[in-house]
Each structure stands twice: as structure tokens, then as C-alpha cells.
N, C-alpha and C positions, 0 to 999 in steps of 0.2 A: 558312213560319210567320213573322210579325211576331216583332220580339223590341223589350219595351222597358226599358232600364236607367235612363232619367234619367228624375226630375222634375222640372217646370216650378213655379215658385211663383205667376206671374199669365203670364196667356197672354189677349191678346185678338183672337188669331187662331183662327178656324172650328173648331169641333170635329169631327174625323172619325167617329170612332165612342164607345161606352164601352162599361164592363164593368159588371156587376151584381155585387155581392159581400156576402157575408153576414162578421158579424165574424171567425172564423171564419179564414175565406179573405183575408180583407184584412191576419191578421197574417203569414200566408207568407210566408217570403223568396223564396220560389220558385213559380211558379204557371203550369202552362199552362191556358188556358181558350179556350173561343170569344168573342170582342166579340156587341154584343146583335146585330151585322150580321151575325152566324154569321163571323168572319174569323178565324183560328186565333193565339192568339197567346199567347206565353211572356214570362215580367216576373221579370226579376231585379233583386232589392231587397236592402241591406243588412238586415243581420239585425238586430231587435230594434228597426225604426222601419216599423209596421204603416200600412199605407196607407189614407189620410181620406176619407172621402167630401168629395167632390166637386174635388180632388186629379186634375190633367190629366197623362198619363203621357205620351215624345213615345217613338216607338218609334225604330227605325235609321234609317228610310226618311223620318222625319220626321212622321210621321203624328201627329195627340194623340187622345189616348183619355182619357175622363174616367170617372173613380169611382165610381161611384154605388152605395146603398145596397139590399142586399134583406132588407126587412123578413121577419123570421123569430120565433118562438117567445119570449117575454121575460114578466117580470112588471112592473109598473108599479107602486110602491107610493104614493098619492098621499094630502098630509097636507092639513092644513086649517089649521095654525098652527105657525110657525119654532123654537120651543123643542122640542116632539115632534119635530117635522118633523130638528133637529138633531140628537136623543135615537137617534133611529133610523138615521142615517146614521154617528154613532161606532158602535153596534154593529154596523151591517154592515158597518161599515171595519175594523172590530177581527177579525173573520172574515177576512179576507182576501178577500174577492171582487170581483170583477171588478164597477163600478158605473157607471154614467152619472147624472149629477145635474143637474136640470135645478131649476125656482123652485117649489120644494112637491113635488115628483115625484121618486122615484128609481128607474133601470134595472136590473136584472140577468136572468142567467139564469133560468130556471125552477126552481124550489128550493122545496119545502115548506115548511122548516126556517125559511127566511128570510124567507117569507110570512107564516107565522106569527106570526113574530115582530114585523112590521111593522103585521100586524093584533092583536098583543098593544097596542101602544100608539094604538092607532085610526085607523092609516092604512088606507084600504083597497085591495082589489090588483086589479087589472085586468088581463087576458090577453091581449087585442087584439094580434096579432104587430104590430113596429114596427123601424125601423132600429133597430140598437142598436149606439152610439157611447159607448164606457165613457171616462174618464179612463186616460190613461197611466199616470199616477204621478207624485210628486214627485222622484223619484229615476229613471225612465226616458228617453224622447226629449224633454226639455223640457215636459211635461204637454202634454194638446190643447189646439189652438187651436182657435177656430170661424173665422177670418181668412179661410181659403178660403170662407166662405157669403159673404162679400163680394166675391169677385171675379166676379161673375155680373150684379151690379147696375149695371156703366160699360153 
């Protein structure tokens, strides 16, 4: 079994394999899985710094294995103007939940509750499974970056 403990932050050497990973799975510190090559492999990670898509792993043996996202199960809530659009984002922040916020759009789990409520101020929600890349937190790993979707572009 491959085992990988470090991350690479830019790597522009060949990628061997990746993993597929639903949110989910990517906050584990500890993960054995198959690569998409079918190659057996264990990934041990500090605890409490959830691994990014697209985020290149280098195993023992040297090998790098890259992140990638599998899109699964989410609501989409998407607004049509920034004052609502903002109305709605404090009250799902004030919930506590787990969000990804993109320009008019916002991610979370599947949730009635929170549907609802999104469609209480006229955003509407769309179910389309999709990656889903929440915000850390102000207070967790440094918030997320997007920096790694840059390193793909040299």
C-alpha cells in the first residue's frame, strides 16, 4: 500500500495518479482508499486541515497523487441581486452550517430547512450534485484558498 503524509503546495512535475474525494472524505485525517488507477493507498493528514481539491499529495516512494473533487448531493441557492443575495448568507451563517459561496450562489448540504429559507427571500435552489468546497472558517486552517486552481495553468 502507497502511504502519503506530505503536501506539495506547487509541483510541475507529472502527475501519477489521483484520488476522487467527496467533502466528506477529504476532511479525514486518515483515509485508506484506491487511486482512480485502482492502487491501494493510505494518507495520513494533520488533523483539522481537510484536504482541497485539486491539492497534489507525494506519497513515500515519491509518487504525487492529485485531489480531485466528486461531485455529490448539494443545494445550490442562487440569488439575482447582492443585498438579498447577502440577507441570506447571514442567516445561513448564523445557523451554523457548513457553506460554499461563490458570486450570487450559495452551497450547502441538502437541508429543507435551509431551502426554504432561501427560497423565502427569492433565491431559487437547484439540486444538480456538484463538488462541494465549503469555506474553512475564520477561525480554522487560514480560510480556503482557490491558489491551488492556479497551479495547473504554467
Amino acid at each position: 500500500m502507497l502511504q502519503a503524509y506530505e503536501r506539495l503546495q506547487h509541483t510541475h512535475d507529472p502527475i501519477d495518479d489521483s484520488i476522487t474525494l467527496d467533502h466528506d472524505t477529504r476532511k479525514k485525517a486518515r483515509i485508506k482508499i484506491k487511486t482512480d488507477k485502482g492502487l491501494d493507498l493510505g494518507i495520513f493528514m494533520e488533523r483539522g486541515h481537510p484536504l482541497l481539491v485539486g491539492e497534489v499529495l507525494k506519497t513515500e516512494c515519491g509518487k504525487l497523487i492529485e485531489i480531485k473533487g466528486q461531485a455529490e448531493p448539494v443545494s445550490t441557492a442562487i440569488g439575482t441581486d447582492w443585498l438579498t443575495f447577502s440577507k441570506v448568507c447571514y442567516h445561513l451563517g448564523n445557523r451554523h452550517t457548513v457553506l460554499q459561496v461563490g458570486e450570487l450562489w450559495v452551497r450547502f448540504k441538502p437541508d429543507h430547512v435551509l431551502e426554504q429559507l432561501a427560497e423565502k427571500y427569492g433565491l431559487s435552489v437547484n439540486h444538480t450534485p456538484a463538488i462541494f468546497e465549503p469555506e474553512n472558517g475564520a477561525y480554522g486552517s487560514g480560510g480556503h484558498s482557490h491558489a491551488h486552481e492556479q497551479d495547473h495553468s504554467h
